[in-house]
N, C-alpha and C positions, 0 to 999 in steps of 0.2 A: 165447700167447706175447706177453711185451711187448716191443719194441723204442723204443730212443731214439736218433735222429739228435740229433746234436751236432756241437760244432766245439771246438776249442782257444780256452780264452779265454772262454769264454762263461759267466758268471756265472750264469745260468738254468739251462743246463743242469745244472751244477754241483748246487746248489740240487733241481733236479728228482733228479736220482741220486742226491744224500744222502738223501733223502726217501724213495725205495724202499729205498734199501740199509737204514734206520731202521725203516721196516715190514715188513723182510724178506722183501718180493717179487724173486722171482729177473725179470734183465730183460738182455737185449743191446743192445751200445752200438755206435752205427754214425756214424764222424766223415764227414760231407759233404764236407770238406773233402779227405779223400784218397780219395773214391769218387766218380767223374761220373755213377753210375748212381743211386747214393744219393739226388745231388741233384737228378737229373731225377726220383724219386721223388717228394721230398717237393713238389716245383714243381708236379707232375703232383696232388697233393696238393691246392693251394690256397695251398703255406703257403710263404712269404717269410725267417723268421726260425728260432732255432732255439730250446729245443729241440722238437722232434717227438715227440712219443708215438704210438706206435702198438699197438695192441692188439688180438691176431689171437686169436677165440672160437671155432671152431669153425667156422661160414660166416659169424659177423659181425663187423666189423673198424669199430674205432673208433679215431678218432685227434682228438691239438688239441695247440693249438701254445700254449709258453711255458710258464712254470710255473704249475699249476696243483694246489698243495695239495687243494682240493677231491675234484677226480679222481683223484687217488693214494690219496684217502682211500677211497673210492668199491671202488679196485678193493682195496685192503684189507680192506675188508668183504666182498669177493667170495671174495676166498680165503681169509679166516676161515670162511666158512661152506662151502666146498670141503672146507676141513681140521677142520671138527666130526665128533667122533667120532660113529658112529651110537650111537642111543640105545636101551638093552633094553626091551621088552613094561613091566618092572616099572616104570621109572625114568619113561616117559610115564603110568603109572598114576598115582605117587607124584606128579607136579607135577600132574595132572590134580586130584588128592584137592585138594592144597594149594588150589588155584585155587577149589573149589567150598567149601572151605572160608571161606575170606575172602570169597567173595559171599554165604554164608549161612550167620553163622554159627549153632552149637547153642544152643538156648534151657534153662537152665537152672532156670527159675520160670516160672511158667503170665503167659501175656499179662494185663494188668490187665487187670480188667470196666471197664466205662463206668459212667459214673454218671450217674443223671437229676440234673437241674437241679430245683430245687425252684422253682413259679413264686411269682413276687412277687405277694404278696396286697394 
């Protein structure tokens, strides 16, 4: 679950939620500014400005403060690969051929012989 503390007004935040909403991660929005618990959260936090990401995994829970393209990028690719289809027995065959193909490929003529050097007389 992601969550972003924000405020009215704040150009970051702003920025930060266009950025998810563009990657189409789902996320809730929580304004500090009309919650006193909110805000003793994020203080309790570390963090002074907004906005706040927080992103709750299972039992581990990451957060950072201001806009940061990077890590929205980050958790983009998390849930890309959340949301890959599983793959059939055949289909990991077939990229498997491909792969061993382009490391090696089929020889179609016999490797040349070597040749002796004739010595200089």
């Amino acid at each position: 679950m992601i969550t972003v503390y924000s405020q009215p007004g704040c150009q970051p935040c702003n920025a930060t939620k266009r950025a998810f909403d563009r990657a189409g991660i789902d996320f809730g929005e929580v304004d500090v500014t009309a919650s006193p618990e909110s805000l003793a959260y994020v203080k309790s936090l570390g963090y002074a400005a907004t906005p706040v990401v927080v992103v709750e995994r299972g039992d581990s829970v990451e957060h950072w403060s201001g806009y940061r393209p990077d890590l929205i990028r980050a958790q983009t690719r998390i849930k890309d690969s959340v949301d890959a289809r599983p793959q059939s027995p055949n289909d990991v065959r077939r990229q498997l051929d491909r792969r061993l193909e382009v490391r090696s490929p089929k020889r179609t003529s016999p490797p040349p012989t070597p040749r002796r050097m004739s010595q200089a007389r």
